[in-house]
LOMAR-475824 format. One record per residue: residue in three letters; x, y, z of N, C-alpha, C in turn. Coordinates in steps of 0.001 Angstrom, whole numbers, padded with zeros to 6 digits, always signed. Layout:
ALAXYZXYZXYZ
...
***
This chain:
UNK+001960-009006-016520+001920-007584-016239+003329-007067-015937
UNK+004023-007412-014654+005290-006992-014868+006348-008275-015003
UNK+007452-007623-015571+008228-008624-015838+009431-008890-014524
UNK+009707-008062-013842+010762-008085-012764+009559-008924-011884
UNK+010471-010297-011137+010060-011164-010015+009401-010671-008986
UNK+010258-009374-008132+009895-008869-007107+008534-007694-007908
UNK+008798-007234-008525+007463-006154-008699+006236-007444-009026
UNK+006719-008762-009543+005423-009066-009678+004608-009608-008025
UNK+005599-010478-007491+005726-010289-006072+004758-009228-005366
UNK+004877-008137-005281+004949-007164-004380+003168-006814-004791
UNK+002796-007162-006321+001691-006821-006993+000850-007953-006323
UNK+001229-008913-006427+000112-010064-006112-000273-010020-004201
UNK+000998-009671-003651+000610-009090-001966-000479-008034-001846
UNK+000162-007341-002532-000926-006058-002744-002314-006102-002870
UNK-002341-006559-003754-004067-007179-004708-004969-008714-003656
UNK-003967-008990-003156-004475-010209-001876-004170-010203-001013
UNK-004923-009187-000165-004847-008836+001359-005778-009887+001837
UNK-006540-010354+001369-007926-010747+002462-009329-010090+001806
UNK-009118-009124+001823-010631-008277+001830-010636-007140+000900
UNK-012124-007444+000476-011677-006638-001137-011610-004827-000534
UNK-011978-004566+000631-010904-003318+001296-010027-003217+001117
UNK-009021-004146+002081-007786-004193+001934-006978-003939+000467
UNK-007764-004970-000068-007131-005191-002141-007112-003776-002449
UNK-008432-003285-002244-008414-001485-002774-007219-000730-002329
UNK-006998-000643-000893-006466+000420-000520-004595+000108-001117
UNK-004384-001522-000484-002716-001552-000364-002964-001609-002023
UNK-003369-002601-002635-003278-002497-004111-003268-001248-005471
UNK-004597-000974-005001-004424+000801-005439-003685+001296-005342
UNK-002658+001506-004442-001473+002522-003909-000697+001714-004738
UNK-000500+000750-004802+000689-000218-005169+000623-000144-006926
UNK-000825-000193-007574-001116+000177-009256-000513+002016-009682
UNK-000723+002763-008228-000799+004554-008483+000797+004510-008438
UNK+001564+004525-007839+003153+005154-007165+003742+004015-007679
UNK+003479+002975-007586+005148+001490-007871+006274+002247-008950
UNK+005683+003098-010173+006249+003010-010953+007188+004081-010410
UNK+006802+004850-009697+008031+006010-009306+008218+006040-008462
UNK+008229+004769-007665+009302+004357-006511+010972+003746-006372
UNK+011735+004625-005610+012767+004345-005182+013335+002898-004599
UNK+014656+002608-004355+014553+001159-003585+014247+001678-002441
UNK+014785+002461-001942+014104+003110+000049+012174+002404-000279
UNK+011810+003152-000724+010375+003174-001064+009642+001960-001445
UNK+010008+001095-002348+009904+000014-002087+010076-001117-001234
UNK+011456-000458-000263+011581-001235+001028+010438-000697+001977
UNK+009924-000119+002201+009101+000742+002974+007959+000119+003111
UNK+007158-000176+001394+006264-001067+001158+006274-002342+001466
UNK+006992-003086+001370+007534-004126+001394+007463-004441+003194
UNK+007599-003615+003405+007857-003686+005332+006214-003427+005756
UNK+005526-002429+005118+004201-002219+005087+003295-003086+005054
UNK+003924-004477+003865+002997-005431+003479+002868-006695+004696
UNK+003867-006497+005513+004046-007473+006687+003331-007633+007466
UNK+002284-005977+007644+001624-005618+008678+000435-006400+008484
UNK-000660-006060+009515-002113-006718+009581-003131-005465+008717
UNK-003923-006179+008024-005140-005554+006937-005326-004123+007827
UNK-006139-004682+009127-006798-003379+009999-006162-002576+010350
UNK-004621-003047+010716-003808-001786+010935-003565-000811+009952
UNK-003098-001621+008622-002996-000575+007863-004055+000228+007495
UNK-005533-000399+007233-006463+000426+006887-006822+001284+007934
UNK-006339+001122+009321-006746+002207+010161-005927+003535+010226
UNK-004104+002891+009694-003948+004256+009671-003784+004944+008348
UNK-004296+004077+007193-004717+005026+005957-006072+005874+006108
UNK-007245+005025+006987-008029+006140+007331-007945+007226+008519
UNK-007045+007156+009175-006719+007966+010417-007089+007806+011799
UNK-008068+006604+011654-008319+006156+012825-007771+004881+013777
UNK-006104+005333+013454-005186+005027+014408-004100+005336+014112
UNK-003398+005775+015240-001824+006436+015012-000816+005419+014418
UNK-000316+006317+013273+000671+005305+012468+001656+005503+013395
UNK+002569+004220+013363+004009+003895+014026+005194+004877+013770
UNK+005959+005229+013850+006667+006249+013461+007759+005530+011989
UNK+008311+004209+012377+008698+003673+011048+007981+003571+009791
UNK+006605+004084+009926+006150+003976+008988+005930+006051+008343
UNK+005949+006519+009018+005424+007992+008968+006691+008405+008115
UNK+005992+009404+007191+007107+010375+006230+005854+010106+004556
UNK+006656+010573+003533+005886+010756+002356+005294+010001+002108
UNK+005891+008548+002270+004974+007323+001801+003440+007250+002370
UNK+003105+007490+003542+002503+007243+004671+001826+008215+004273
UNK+001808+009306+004089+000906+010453+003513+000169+010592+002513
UNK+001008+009902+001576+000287+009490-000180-000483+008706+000231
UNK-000392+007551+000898-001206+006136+001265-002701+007278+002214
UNK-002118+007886+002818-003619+008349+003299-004692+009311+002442
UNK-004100+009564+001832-004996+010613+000565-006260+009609+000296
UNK-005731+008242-000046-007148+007385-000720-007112+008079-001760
UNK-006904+008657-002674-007119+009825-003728-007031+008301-004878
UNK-006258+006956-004357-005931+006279-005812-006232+005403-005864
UNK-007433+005271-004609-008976+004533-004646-010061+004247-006047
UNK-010171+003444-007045-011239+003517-007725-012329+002942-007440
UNK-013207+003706-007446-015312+003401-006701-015813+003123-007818
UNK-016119+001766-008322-017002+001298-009262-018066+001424-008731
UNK-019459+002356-009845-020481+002485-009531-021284+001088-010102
***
C-alpha cells in the first residue's frame, strides 16, 4: 500500500490499536487526512499514537478533556468521526 517506511509504519499502528474501535477511529483518520498531512502533522499523530486506546477514544468522543498538546486542527478533524465507515 504505501511505499515510504514510516507511512507504512504509522498505517499498521493505526489499523492495530487493540480493538476493532480503536482500528476504526485512529485508522480511519489515518486512511481520511495522511495524504494531506504536513511533517508538524504527522508528528502530532505520531505523538497521538503513543497514547492509550481509551484516552484517545474518549477525547474523539468528548467524553474527556483533551490535553492541550494535543488540541488545535488535528484534534478537531479527529473528533468529527465524519471518516468513520459503518458497515451495515
Amino acid at each position: 500500500m504505501y511505499e515510504d517506511p514510516r507511512l507504512r509504519r504509522l498505517y499498521f499502528q493505526a489499523w492495530h490499536r487493540g480493538t476493532r474501535e480503536a482500528d476504526y477511529m485512529v485508522g480511519g483518520f489515518f486512511d481520511r487526512y495522511a495524504s494531506t498531512w504536513n511533517e508538524e502533522e504527522f508528528q502530532w499523530f505520531e505523538t497521538l499514537l503513543d497514547e492509550q486506546d481509551v484516552d484517545i477514544m474518549a477525547w474523539g468522543m468528548g467524553t474527556a478533556e483533551v490535553p492541550e498538546r494535543f488540541k488545535g486542527p488535528m484534534m478537531d478533524a479527529f473528533k468529527k468521526l465524519d471518516f468513520i465507515k459503518i458497515r451495515n
